[in-house]
PDB file with SEQRES, HELIX, SHEET and CRYST1 records, atoms N, CA, C and O in Angstrom:
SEQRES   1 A   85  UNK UNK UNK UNK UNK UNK UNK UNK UNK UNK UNK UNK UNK          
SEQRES   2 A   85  UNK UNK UNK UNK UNK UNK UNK UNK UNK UNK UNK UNK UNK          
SEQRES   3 A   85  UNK UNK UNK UNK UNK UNK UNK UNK UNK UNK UNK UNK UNK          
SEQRES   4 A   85  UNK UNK UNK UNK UNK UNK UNK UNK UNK UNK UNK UNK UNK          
SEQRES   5 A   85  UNK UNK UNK UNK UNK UNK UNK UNK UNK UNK UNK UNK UNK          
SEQRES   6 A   85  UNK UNK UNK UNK UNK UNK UNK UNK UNK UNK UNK UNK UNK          
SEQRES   7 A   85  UNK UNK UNK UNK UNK UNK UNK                                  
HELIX    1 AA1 UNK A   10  UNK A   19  1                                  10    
HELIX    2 AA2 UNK A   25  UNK A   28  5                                   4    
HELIX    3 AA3 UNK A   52  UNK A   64  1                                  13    
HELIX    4 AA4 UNK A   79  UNK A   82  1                                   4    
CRYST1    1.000    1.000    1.000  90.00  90.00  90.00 P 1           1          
ATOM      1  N   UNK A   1     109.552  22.844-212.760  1.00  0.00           N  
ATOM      2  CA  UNK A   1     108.673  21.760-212.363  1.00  0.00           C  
ATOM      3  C   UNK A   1     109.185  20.474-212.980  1.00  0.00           C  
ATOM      4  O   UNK A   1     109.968  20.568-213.926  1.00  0.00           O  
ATOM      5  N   UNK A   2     108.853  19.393-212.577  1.00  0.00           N  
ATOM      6  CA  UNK A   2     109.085  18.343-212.875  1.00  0.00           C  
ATOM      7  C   UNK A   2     109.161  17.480-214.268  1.00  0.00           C  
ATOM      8  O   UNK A   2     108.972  16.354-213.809  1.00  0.00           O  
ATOM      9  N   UNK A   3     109.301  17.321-215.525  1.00  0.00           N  
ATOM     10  CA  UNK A   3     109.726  17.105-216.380  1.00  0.00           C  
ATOM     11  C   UNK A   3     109.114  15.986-217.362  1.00  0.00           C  
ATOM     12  O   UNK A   3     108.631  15.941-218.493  1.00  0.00           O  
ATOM     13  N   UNK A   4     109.428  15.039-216.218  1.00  0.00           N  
ATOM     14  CA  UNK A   4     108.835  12.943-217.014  1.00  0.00           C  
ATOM     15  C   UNK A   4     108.055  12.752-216.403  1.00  0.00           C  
ATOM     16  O   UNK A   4     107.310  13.522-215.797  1.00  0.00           O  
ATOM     17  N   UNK A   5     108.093  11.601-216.459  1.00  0.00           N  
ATOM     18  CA  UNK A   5     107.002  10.417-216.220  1.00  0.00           C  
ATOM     19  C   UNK A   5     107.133   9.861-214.654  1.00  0.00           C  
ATOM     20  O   UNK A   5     108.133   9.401-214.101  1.00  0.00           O  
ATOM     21  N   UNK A   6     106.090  10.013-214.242  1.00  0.00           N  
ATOM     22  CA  UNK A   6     105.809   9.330-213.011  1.00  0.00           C  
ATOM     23  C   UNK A   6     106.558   7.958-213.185  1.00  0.00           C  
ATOM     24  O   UNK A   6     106.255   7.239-214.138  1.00  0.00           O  
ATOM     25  N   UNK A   7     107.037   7.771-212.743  1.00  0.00           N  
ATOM     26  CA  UNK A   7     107.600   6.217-212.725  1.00  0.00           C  
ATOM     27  C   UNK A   7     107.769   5.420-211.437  1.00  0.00           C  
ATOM     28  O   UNK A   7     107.815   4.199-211.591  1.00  0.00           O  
ATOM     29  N   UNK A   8     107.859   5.838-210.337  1.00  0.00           N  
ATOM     30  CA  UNK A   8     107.900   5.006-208.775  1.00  0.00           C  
ATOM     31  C   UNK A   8     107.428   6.124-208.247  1.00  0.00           C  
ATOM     32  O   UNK A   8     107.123   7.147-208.859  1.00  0.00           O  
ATOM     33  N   UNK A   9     107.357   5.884-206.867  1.00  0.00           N  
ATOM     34  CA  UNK A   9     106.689   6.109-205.590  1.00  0.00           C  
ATOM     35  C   UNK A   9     107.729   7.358-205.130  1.00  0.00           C  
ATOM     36  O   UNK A   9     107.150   8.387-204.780  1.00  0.00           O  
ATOM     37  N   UNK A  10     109.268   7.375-205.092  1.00  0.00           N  
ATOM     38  CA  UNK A  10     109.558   8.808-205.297  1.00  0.00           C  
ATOM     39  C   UNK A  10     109.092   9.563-206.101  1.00  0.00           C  
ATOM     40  O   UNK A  10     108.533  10.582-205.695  1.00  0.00           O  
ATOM     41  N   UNK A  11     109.202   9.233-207.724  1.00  0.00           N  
ATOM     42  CA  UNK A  11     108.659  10.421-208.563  1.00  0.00           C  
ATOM     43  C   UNK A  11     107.469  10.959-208.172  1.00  0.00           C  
ATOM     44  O   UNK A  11     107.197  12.062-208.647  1.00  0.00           O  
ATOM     45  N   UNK A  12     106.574  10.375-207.310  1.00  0.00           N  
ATOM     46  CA  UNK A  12     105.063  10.381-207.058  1.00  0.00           C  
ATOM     47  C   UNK A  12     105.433  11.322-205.715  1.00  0.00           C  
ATOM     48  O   UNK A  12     104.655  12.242-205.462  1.00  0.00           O  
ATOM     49  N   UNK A  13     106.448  11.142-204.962  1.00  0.00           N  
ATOM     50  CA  UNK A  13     106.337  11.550-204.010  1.00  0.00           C  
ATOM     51  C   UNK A  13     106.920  13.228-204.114  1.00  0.00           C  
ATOM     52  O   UNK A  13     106.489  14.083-203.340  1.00  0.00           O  
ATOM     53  N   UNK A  14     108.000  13.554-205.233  1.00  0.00           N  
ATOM     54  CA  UNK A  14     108.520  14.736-206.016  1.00  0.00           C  
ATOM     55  C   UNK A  14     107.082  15.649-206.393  1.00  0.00           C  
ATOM     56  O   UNK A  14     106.989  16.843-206.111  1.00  0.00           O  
ATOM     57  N   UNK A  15     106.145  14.975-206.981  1.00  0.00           N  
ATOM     58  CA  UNK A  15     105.088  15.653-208.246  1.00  0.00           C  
ATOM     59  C   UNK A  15     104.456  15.957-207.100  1.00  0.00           C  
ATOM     60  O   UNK A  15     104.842  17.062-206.717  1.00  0.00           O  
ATOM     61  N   UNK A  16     103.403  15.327-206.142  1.00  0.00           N  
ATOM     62  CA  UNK A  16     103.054  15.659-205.013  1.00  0.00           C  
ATOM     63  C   UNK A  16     103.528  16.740-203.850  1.00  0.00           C  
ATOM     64  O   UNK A  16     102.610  17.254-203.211  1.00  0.00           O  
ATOM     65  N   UNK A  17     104.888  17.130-203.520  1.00  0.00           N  
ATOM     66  CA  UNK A  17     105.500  18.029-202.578  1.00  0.00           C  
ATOM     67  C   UNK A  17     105.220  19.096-204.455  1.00  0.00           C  
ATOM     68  O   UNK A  17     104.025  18.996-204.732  1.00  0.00           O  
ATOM     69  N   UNK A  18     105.475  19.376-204.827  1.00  0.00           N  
ATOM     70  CA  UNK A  18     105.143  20.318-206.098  1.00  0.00           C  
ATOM     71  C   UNK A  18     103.944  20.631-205.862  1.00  0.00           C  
ATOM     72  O   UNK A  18     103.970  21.849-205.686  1.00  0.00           O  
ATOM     73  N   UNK A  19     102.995  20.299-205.760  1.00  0.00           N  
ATOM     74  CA  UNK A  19     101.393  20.332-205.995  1.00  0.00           C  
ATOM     75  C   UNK A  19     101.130  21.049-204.526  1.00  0.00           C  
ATOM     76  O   UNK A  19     100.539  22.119-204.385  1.00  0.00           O  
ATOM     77  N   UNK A  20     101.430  20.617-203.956  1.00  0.00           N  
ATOM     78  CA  UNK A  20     101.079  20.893-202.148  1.00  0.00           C  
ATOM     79  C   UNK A  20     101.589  21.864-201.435  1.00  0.00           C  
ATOM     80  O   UNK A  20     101.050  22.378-200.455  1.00  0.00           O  
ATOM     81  N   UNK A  21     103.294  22.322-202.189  1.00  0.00           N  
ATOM     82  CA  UNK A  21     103.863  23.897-201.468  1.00  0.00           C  
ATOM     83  C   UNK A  21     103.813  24.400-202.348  1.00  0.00           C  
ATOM     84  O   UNK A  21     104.081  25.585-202.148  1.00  0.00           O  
ATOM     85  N   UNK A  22     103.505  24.102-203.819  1.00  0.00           N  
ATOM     86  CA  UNK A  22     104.289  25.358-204.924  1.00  0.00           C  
ATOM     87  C   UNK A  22     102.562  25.415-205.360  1.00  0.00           C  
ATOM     88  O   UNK A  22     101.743  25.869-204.562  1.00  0.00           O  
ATOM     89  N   UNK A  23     102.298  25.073-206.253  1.00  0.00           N  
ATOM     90  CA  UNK A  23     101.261  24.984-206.536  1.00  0.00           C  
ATOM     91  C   UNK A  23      99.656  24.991-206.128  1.00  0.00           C  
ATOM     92  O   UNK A  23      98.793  24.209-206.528  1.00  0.00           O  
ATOM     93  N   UNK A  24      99.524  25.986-205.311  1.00  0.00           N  
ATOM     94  CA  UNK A  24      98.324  25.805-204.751  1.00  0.00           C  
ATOM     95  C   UNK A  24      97.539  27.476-204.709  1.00  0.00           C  
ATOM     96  O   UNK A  24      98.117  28.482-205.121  1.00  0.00           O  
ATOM     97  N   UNK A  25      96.580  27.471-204.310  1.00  0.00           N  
ATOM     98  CA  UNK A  25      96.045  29.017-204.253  1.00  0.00           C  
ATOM     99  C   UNK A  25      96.974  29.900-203.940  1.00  0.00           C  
ATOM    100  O   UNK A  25      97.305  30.763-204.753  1.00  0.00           O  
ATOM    101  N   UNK A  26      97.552  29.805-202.657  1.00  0.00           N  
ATOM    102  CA  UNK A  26      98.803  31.089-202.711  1.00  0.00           C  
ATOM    103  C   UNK A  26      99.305  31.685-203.364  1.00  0.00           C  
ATOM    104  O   UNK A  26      99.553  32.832-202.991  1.00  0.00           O  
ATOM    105  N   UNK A  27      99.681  31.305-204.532  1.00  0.00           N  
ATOM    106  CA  UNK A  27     100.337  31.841-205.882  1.00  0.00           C  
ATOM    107  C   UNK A  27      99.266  32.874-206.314  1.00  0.00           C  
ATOM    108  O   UNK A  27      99.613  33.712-207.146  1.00  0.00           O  
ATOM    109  N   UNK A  28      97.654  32.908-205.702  1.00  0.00           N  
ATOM    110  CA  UNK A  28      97.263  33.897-206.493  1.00  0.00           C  
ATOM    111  C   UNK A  28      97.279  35.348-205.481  1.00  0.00           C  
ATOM    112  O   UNK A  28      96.869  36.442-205.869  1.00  0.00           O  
ATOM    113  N   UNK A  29      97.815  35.084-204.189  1.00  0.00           N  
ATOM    114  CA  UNK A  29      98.156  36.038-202.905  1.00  0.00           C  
ATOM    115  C   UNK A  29      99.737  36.476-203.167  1.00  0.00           C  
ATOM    116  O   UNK A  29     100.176  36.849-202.079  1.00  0.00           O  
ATOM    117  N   UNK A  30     100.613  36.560-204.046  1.00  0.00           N  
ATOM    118  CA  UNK A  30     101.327  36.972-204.257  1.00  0.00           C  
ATOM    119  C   UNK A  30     102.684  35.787-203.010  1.00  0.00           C  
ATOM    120  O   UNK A  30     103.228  36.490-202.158  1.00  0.00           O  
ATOM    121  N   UNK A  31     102.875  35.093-202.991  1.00  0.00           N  
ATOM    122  CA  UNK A  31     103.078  34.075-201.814  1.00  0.00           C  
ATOM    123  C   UNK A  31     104.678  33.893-202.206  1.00  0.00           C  
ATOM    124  O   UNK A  31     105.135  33.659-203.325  1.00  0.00           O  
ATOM    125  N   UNK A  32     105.315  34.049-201.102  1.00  0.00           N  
ATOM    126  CA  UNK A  32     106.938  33.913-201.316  1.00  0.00           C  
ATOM    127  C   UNK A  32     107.446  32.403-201.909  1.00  0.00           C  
ATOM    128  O   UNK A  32     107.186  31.446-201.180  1.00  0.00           O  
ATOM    129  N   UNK A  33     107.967  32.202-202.848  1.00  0.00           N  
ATOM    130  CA  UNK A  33     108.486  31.034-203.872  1.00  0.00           C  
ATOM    131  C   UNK A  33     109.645  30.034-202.771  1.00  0.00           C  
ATOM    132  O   UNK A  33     109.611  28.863-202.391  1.00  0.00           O  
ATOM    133  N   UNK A  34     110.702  31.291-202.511  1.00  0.00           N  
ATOM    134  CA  UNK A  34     111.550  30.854-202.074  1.00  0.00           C  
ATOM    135  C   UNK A  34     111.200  30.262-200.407  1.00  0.00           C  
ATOM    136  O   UNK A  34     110.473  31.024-199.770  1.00  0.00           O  
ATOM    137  N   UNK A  35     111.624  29.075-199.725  1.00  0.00           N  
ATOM    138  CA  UNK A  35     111.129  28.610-198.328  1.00  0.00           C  
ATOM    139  C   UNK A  35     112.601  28.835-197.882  1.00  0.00           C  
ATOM    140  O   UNK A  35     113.721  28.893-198.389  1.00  0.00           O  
ATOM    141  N   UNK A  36     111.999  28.932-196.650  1.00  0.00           N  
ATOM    142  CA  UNK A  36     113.922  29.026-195.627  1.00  0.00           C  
ATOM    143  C   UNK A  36     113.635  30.493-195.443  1.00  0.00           C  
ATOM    144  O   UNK A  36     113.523  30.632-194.225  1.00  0.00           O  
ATOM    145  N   UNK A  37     113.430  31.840-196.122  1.00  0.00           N  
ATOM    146  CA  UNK A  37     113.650  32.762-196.598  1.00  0.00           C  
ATOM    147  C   UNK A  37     113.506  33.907-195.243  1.00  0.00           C  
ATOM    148  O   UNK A  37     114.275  34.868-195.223  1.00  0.00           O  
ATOM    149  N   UNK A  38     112.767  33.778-194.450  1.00  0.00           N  
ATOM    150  CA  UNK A  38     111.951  35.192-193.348  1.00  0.00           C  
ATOM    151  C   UNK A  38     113.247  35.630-192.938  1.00  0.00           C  
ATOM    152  O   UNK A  38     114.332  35.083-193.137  1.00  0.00           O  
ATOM    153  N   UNK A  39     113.066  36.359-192.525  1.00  0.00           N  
ATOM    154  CA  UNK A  39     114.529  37.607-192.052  1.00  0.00           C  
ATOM    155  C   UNK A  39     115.711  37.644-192.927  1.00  0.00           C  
ATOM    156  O   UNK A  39     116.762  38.112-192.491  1.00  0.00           O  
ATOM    157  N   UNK A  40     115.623  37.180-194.148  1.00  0.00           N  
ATOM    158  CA  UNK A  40     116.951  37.310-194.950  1.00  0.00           C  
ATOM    159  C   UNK A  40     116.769  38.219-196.136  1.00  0.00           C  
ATOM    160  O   UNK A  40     115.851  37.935-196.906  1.00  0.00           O  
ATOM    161  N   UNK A  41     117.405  39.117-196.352  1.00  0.00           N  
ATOM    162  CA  UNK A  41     117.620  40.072-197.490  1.00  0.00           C  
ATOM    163  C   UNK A  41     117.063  39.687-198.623  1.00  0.00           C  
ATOM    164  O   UNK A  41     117.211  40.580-199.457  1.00  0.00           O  
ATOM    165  N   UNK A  42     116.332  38.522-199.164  1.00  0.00           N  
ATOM    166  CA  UNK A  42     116.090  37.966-200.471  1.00  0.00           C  
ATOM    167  C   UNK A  42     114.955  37.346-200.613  1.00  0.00           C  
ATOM    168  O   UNK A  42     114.672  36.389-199.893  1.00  0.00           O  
ATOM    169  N   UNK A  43     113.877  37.945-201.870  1.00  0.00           N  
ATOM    170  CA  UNK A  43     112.469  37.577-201.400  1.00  0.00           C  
ATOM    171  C   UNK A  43     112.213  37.547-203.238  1.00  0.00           C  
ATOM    172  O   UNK A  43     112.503  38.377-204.100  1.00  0.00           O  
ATOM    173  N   UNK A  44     111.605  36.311-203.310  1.00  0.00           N  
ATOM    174  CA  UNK A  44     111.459  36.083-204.911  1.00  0.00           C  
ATOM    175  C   UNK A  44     109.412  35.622-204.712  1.00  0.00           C  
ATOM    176  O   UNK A  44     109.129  34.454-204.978  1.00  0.00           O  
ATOM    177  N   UNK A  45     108.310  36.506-204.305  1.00  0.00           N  
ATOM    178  CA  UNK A  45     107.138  36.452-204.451  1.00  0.00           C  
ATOM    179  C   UNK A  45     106.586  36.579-206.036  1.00  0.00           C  
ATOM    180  O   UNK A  45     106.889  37.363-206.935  1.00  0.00           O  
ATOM    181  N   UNK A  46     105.862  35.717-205.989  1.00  0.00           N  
ATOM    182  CA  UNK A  46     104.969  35.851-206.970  1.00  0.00           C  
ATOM    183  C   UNK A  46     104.143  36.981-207.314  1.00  0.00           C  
ATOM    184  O   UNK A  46     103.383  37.443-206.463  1.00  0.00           O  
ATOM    185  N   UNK A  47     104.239  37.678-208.944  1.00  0.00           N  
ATOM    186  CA  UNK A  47     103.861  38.787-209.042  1.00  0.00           C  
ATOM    187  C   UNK A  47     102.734  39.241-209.342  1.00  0.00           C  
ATOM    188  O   UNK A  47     102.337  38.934-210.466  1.00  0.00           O  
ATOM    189  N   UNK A  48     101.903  40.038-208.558  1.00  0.00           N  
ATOM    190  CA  UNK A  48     100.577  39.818-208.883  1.00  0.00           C  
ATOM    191  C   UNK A  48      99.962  40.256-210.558  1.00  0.00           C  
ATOM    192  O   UNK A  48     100.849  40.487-211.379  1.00  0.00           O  
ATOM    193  N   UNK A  49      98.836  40.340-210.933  1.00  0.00           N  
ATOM    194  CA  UNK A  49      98.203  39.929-211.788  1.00  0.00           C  
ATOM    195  C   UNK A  49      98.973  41.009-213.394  1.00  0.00           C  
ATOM    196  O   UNK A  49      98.786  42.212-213.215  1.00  0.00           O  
ATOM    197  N   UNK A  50      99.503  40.776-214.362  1.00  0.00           N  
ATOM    198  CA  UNK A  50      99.869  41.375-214.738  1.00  0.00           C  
ATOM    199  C   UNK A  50      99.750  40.976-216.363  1.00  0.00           C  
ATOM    200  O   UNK A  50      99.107  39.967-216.654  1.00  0.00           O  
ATOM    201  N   UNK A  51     100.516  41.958-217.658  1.00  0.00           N  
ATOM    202  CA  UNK A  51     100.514  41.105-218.876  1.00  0.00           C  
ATOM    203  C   UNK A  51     102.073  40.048-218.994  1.00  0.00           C  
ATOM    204  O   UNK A  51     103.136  39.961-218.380  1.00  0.00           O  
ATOM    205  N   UNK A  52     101.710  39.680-219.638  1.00  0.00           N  
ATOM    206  CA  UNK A  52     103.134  38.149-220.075  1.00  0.00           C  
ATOM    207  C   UNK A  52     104.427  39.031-219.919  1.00  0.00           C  
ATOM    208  O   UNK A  52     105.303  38.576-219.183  1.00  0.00           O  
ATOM    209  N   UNK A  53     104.612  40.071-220.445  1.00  0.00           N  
ATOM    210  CA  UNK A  53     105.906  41.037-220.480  1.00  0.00           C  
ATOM    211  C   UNK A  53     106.106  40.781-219.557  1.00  0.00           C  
ATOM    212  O   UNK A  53     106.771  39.771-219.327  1.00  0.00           O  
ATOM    213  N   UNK A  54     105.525  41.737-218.370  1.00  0.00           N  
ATOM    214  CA  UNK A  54     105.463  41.774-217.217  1.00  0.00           C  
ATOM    215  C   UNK A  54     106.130  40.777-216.414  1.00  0.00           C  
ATOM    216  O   UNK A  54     107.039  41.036-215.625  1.00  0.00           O  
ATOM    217  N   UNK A  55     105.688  39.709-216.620  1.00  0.00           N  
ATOM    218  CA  UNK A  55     105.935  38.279-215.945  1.00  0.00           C  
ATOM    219  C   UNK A  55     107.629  38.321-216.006  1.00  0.00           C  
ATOM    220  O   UNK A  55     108.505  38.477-215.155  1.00  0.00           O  
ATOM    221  N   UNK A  56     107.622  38.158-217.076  1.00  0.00           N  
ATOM    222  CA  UNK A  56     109.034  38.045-217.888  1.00  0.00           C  
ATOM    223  C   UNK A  56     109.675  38.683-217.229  1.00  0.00           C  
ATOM    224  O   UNK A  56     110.557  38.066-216.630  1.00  0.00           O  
ATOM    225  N   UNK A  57     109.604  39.920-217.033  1.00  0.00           N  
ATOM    226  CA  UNK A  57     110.666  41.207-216.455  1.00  0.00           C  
ATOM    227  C   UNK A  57     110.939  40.701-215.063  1.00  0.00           C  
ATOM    228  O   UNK A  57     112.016  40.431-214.531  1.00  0.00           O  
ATOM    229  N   UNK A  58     109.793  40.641-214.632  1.00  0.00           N  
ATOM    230  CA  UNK A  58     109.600  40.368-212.992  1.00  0.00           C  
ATOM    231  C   UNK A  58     110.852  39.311-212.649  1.00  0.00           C  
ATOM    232  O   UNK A  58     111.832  39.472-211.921  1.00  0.00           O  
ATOM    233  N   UNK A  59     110.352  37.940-213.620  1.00  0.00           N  
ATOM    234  CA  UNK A  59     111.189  36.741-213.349  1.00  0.00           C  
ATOM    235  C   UNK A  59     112.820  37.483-213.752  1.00  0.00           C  
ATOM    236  O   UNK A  59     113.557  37.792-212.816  1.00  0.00           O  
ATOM    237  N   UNK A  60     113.106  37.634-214.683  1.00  0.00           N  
ATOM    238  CA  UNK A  60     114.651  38.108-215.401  1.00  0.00           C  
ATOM    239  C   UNK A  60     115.233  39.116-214.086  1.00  0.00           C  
ATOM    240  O   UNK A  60     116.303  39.104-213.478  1.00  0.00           O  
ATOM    241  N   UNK A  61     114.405  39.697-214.002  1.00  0.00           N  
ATOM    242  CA  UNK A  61     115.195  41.175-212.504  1.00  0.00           C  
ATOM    243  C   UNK A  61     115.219  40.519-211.482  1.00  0.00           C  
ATOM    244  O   UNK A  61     116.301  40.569-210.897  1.00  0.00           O  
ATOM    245  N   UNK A  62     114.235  39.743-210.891  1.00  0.00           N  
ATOM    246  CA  UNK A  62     114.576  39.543-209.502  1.00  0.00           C  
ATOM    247  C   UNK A  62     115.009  38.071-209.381  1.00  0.00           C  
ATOM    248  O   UNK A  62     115.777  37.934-208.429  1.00  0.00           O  
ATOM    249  N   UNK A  63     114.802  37.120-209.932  1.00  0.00           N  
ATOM    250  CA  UNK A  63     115.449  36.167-209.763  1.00  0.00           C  
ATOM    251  C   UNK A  63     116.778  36.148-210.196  1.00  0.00           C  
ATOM    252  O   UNK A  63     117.546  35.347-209.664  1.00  0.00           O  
ATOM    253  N   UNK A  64     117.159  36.865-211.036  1.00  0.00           N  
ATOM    254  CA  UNK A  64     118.592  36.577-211.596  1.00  0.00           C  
ATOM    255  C   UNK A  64     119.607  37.273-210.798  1.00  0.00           C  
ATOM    256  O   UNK A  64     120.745  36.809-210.743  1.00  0.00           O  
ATOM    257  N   UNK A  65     119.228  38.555-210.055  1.00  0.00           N  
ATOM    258  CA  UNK A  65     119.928  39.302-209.316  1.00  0.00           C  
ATOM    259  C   UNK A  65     119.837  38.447-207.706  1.00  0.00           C  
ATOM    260  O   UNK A  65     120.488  39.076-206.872  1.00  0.00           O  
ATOM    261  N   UNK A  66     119.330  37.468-207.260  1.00  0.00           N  
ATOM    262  CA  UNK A  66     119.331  36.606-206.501  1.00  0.00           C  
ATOM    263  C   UNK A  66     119.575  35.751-206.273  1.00  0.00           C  
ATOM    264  O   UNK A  66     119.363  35.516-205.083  1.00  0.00           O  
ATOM    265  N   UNK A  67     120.137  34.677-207.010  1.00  0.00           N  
ATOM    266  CA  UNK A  67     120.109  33.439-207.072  1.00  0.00           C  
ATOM    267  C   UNK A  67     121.303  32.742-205.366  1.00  0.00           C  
ATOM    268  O   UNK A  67     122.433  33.194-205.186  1.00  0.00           O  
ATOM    269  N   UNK A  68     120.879  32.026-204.727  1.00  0.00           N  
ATOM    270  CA  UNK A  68     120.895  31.947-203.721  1.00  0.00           C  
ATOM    271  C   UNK A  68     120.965  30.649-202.968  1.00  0.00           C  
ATOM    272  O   UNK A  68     119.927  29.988-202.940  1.00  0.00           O  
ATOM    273  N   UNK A  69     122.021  30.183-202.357  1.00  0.00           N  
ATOM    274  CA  UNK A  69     121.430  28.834-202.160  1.00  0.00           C  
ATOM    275  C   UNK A  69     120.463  28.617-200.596  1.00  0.00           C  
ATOM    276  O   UNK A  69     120.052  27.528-200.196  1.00  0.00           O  
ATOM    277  N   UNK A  70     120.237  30.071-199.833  1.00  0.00           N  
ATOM    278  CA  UNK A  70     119.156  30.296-199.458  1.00  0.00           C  
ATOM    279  C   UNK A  70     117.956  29.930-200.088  1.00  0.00           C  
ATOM    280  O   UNK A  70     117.420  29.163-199.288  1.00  0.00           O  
ATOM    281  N   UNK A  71     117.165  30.061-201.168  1.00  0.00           N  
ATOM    282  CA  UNK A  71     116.135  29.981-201.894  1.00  0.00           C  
ATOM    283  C   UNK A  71     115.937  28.117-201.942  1.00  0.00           C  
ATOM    284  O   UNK A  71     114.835  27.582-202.065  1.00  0.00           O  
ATOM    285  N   UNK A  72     117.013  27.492-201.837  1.00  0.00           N  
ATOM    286  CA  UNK A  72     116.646  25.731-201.830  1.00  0.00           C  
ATOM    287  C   UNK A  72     117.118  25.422-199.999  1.00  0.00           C  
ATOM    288  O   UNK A  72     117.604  24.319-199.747  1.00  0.00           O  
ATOM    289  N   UNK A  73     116.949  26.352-198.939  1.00  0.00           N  
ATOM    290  CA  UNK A  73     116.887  25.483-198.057  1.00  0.00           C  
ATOM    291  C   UNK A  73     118.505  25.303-197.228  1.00  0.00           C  
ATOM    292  O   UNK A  73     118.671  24.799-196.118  1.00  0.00           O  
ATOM    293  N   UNK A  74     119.509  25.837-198.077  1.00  0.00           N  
ATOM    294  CA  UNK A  74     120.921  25.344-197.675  1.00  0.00           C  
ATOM    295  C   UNK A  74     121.566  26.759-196.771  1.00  0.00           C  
ATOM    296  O   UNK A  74     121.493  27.975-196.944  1.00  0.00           O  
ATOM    297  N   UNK A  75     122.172  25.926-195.808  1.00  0.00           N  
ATOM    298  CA  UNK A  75     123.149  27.622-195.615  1.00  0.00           C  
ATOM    299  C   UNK A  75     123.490  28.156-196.609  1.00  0.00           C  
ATOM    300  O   UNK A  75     123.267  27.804-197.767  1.00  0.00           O  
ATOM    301  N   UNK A  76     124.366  29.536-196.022  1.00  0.00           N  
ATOM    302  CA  UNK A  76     124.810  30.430-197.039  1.00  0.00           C  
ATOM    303  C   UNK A  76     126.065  30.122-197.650  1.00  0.00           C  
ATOM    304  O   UNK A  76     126.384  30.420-198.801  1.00  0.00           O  
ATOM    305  N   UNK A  77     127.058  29.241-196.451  1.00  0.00           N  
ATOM    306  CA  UNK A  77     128.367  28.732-196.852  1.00  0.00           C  
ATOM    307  C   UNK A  77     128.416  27.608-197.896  1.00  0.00           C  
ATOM    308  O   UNK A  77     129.555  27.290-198.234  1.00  0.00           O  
ATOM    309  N   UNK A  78     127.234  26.836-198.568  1.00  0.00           N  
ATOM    310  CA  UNK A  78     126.897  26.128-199.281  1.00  0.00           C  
ATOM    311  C   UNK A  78     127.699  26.387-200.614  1.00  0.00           C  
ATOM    312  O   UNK A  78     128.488  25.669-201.229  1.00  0.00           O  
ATOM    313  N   UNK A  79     127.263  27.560-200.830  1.00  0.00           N  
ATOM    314  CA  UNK A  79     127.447  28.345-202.421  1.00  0.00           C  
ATOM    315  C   UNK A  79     128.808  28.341-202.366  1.00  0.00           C  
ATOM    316  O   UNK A  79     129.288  27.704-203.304  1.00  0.00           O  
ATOM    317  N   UNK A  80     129.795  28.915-201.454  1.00  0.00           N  
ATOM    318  CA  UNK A  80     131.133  28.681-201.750  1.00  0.00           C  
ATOM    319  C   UNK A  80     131.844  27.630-201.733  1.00  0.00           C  
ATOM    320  O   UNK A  80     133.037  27.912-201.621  1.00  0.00           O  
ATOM    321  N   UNK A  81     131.591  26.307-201.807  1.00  0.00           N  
ATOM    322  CA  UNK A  81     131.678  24.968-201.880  1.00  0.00           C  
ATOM    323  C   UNK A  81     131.239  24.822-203.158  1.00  0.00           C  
ATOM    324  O   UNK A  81     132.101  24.021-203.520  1.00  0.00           O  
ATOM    325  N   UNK A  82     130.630  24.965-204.016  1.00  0.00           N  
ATOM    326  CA  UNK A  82     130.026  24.896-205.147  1.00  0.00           C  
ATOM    327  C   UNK A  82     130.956  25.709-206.015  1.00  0.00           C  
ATOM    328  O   UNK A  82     131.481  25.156-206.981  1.00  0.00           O  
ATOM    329  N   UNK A  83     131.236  27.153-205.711  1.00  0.00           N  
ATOM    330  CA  UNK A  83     131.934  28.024-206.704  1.00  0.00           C  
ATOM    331  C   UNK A  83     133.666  27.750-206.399  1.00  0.00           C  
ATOM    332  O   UNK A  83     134.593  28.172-207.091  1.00  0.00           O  
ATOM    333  N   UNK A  84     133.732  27.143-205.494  1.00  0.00           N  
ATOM    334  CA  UNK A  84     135.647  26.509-205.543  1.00  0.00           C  
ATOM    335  C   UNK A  84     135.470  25.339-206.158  1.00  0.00           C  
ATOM    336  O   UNK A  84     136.604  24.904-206.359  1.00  0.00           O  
ATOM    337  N   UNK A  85     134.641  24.552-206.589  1.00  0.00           N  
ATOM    338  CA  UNK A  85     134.675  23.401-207.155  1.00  0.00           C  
ATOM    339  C   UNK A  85     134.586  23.497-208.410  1.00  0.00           C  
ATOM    340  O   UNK A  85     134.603  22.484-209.110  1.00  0.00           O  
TER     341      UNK A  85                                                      
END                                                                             
């Protein structure tokens, strides 16, 4: 999530798209994180109700074994532009 200080009308406009797709009741429906995502092999949902461990594990296993530049929206050929550079 977002870090500083509101400072202009982008930052306002950053904190806001946060609040409105990420942040909202869904998260307590178990609601897929990643957007772009339906028909693709890779699904990073929110885990339902659990202890802090839990959380932890959840996040460490499935996000790390995923990381994707599917998950922000980009093709898949994205990532190899990134890893030759």
């Amino acid at each position: 999530m977002y870090g500083g200080h509101i400072v202009d009308n982008w930052d306002r406009i950053l904190c806001n798209s946060y609040l409105l797709n990420i942040v909202n009741e869904k998260l307590f429906d178990e609601a897929e994180l990643f957007p772009y995502i339906e028909g693709k092999p890779y699904s990073f949902k929110v885990p339902g109700q659990s202890p802090y461990e839990k959380y932890l594990e959840h996040i460490e296993v499935t996000l790390a074994n995923q990381e994707t530049p599917l998950a922000y929206g980009l093709h898949p050929n994205a990532e190899i532009g990134f890893r030759t550079t």
